[in-house]
N, C-alpha and C positions, 0 to 999 in steps of 0.2 A: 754057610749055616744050613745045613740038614739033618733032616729025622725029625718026627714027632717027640714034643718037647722039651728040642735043644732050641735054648735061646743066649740070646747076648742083647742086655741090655746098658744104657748108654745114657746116663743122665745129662748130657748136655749134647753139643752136635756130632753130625757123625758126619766125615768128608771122604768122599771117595772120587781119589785124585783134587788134593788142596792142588799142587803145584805138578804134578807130574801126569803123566798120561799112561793109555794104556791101562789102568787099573779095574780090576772087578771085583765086583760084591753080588753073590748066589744067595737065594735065599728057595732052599728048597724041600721038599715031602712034610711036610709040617714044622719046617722050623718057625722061628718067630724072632725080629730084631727090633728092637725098642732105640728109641732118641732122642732128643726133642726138634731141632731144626737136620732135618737132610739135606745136603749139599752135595753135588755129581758135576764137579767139573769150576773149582773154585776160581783160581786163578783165570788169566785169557792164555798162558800156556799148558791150560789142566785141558787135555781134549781126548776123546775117544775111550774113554773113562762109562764102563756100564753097569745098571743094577739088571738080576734077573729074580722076577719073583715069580716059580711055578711052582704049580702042585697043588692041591686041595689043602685047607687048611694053613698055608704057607704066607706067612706076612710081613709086612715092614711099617711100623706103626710110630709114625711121628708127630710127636705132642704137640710140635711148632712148624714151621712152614717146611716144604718140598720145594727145593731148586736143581734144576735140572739144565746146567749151564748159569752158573749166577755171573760168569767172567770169560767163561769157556767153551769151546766149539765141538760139535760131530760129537759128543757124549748122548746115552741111550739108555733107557729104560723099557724095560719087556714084562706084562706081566700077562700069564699065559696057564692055562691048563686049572684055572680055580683059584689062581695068588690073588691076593689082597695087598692094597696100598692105602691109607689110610692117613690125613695131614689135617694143619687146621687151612692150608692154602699153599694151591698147587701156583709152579712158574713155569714155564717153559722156554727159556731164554731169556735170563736177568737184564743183563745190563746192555749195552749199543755193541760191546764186542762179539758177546754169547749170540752163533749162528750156528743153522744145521744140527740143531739137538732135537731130539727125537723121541716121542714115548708111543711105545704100543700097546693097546687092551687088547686080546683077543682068545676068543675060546671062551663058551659059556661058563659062567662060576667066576668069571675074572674079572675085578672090580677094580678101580680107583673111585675113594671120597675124599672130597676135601670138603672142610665142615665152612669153608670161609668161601672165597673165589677161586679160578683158576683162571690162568693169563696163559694164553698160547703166544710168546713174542709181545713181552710186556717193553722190553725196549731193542730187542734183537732184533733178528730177521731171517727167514728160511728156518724158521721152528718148524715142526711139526708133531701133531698128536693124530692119529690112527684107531679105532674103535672098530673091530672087524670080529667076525665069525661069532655074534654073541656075546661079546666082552661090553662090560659097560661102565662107565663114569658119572659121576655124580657132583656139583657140586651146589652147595647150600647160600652163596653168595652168586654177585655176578660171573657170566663169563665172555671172555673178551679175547679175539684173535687179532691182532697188531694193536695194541691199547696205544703205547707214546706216540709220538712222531717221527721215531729213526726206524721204528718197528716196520718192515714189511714185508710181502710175499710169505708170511706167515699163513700156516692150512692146518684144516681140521677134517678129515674124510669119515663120515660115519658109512658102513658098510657093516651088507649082511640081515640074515632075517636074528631079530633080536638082539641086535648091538643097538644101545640107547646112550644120550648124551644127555642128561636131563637139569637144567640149571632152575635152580628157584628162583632165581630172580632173571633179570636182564639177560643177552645177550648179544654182547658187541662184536659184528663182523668188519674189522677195522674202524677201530674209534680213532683213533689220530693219523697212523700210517697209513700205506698206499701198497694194493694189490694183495690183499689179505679175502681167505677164500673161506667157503664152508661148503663144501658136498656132501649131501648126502643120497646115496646109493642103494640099491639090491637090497630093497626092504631095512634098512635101517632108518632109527627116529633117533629126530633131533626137537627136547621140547624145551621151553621157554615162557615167562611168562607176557615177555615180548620180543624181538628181533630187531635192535636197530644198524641199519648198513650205509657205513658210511657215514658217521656221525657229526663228523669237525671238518671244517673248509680243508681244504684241500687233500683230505683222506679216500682212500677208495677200499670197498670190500664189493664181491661177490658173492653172492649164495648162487648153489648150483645145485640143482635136486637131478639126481642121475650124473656121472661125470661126465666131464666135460668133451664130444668127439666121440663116444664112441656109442652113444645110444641102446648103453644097457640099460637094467632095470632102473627109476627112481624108488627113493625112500619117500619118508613122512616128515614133515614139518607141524608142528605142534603148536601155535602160539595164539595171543589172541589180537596182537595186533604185529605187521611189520613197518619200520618207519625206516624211510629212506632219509639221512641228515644231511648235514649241507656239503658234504664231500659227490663224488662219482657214486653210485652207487646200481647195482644190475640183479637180478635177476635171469639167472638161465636155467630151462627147462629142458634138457636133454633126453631127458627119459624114455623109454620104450612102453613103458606101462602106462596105464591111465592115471593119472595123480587129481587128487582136490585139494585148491588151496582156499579156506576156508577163513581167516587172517584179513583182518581190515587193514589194507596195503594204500600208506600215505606217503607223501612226498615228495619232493623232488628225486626221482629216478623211473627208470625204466626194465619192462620184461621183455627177453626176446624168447619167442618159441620154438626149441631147436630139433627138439626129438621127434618120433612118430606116434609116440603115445599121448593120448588126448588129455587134452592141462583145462582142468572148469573152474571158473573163477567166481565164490559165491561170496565172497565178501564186500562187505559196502565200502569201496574202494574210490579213494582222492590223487594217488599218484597223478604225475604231473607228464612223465615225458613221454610216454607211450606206448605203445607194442607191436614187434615186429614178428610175423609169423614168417619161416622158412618153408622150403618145399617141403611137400608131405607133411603137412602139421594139420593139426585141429587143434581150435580154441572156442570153449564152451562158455558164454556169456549167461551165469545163471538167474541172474539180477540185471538193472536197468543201469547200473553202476558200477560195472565191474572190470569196464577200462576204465577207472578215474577219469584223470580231467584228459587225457592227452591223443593223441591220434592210433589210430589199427592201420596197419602197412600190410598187405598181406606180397610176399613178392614172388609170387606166380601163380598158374591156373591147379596148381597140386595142392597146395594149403586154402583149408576150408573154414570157417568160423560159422557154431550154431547159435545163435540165438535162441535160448531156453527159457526169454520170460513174457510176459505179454505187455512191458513196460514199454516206455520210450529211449532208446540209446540214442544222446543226444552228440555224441564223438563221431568228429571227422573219421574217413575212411577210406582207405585206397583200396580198393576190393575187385576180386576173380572170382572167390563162391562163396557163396555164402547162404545157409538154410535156415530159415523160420522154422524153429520146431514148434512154439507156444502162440504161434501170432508174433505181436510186435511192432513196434514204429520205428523206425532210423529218420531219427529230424536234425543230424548234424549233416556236414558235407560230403559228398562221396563223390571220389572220383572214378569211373569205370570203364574199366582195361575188359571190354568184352565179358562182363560180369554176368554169372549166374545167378538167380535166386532161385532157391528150390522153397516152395511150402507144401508145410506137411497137409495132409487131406484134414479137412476139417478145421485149419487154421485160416485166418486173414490178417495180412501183413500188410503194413505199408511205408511204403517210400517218402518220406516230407520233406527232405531236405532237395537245395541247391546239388542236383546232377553235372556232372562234368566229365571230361575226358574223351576220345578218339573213339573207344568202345560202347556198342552200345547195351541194351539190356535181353539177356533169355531168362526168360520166367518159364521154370519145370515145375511137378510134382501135380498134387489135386486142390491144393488152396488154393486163394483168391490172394492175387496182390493189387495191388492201389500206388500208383504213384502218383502223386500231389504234389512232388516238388516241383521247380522250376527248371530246368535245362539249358541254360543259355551256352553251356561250354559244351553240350556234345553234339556231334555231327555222326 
């Protein structure tokens, strides 16, 4: 379907590949195709079956829901160069058979809305949806990546400066299933009006701000709360840029700090399992709460953690450096591998808790430190 103001409209559903595979449907230079349910990939031997929707002006408008694999595997949707897609609610892998289907946004001007929810791997698995170069998605309900229980390794990569994911309500990074991701990269945002990961027993989902290993740029995270549920639930920071997560981060789960760009954590934070910094990291403590309840690993003398508040951080600590920028109290445990304190000129810091470990302590910079704890465990 191309050219400005060719269209085909279609008062009930439109199937591309019910039972067969291989099939396409072009939607391009301003055409426009009307439906009411769209279906890509009906059956479990409808597969490889693709929509393309580019060009300005260019649209596929369905008055009822978008499935893209409701039965069926390795089908694809592309919409690219200014197309529009438009639903009352998007699917990305229907049913426990539907795997490896796939939609892409990309290219500024190129939008998907769904006026309802979207489900990346609602009972599938190896779905994926892709938001790149400026392209961007919307939906007016929740949204959720491995939603059932068969659903997983379902992902959602936002990339790019101006590729946005924007959900009005919720969204679920693996609500029932297990190893369901969400990256976001290279200046792209992902908003919400919360974020929960990992929601149901025995579920796991990942958020990953920068992907994962290779320490490019991070995006933005939008929300005002993240809640880890009762599944696995993680937190990776890979990024090279400096990122704020600003998100009141509850739960049972944990952050690990993987990139070289510095992650500041200013939200009033309950997580429970803790945080592990890798070589070369920094982790910026902007509040007295901002590892929740659970322990700081740092695992070696490269990874640095600042303390930016004048509060007391009452969290265990396994620490190599670490700098007072605001002052500060640490009256949880620490254990010291040869640990640095650096304070900044003009600040007074101090030490209250139970010291321990083989290492003992160098205190740099022009502040004053005070240690008040006890030491029975270092030598």
């Amino acid at each position: 379907m191309t050219g400005t103001g060719s269209v085909w409209s279609n008062s009930v559903q439109l199937r591309v590949g019910y039972q067969g595979s291989g099939n396409n449907l072009v939607i391009s230079n301003g055409g426009s195709v009307y439906n009411g349910d769209g279906i890509v990939g009906f059956f479990s031997q409808s597969s490889n079956n693709t929509v393309l929707v580019t060009g300005s002006d260019s649209k596929w408008s369905n008055q009822s829901n978008l499935y893209l694999g409701l039965d069926g595997s390795s089908n694809r949707m592309v919409i690219s160069n200014g197309g529009s897609v438009l639903d009352s609610g998007g699917y990305i892998g229907v049913n426990a058979t539907a795997s490896n289907n796939s939609v892409l946004v990309t290219g500024t001007g190129s939008t998907w809305t769904n006026l309802g929810s979207l489900n990346v791997g609602n009972s599938g698995s190896s779905n994926s949806l892709v938001i790149s170069n400026g392209g961007r998605v919307a939906n007016f309900g929740e949204g959720s990546i491995g939603r059932l229980s068969t659903s997983s390794n379902n992902s959602v990569l936002v990339t790019g400066t101006g590729s946005t994911w924007t959900n009005s309500g919720r969204l679920n990074v693996g609500y029932s299933g297990s190893g369901n991701t969400l990256t976001v990269a290279d200046g792209g945002t992902v908003s919400a009006t919360n974020i929960t990961i990992a929601s149901q027993a025995g579920s796991s989902g990942t958020l990953n701000i920068g992907q994962f290993g290779t320490n490019g740029a991070g995006g933005m995270v939008n929300a005002n709360t993240i809640t880890f549920g009762d599944g696995t639930g993680v937190i990776n920071f890979n990024q090279s840029n400096a990122v704020t997560i600003s998100a009141n981060i509850s739960g049972n789960g944990s952050l690990n700090i993987n990139g070289t760009g510095a992650v500041s954590l200013s939200g009033s934070n309950s997580f429970s399992t803790g945080i592990t910094q890798q070589s070369n990291t920094t982790l910026v403590l902007d509040n007295a709460s901002a590892l929740g309840t659970g322990a700081l690993t740092q695992i070696d003398g490269t990874a640095q953690t600042v303390v930016n508040t004048s509060g007391t951080v009452t969290n265990a600590m396994s620490l190599y450096n670490l700098r007072f920028q605001s002052g500060g109290t640490l009256s949880g445990a620490i254990t010291l591998n040869n640990a640095i304190f650096n304070v900044d000129a003009g600040q007074s810091a101090v030490l209250g808790g139970i010291l321990s470990g083989a290492g003992g302590i160098t205190k740099i910079g022009l502040g004053t430190l005070t240690v008040s704890g006890s030491s029975p465990g270092c030598r």
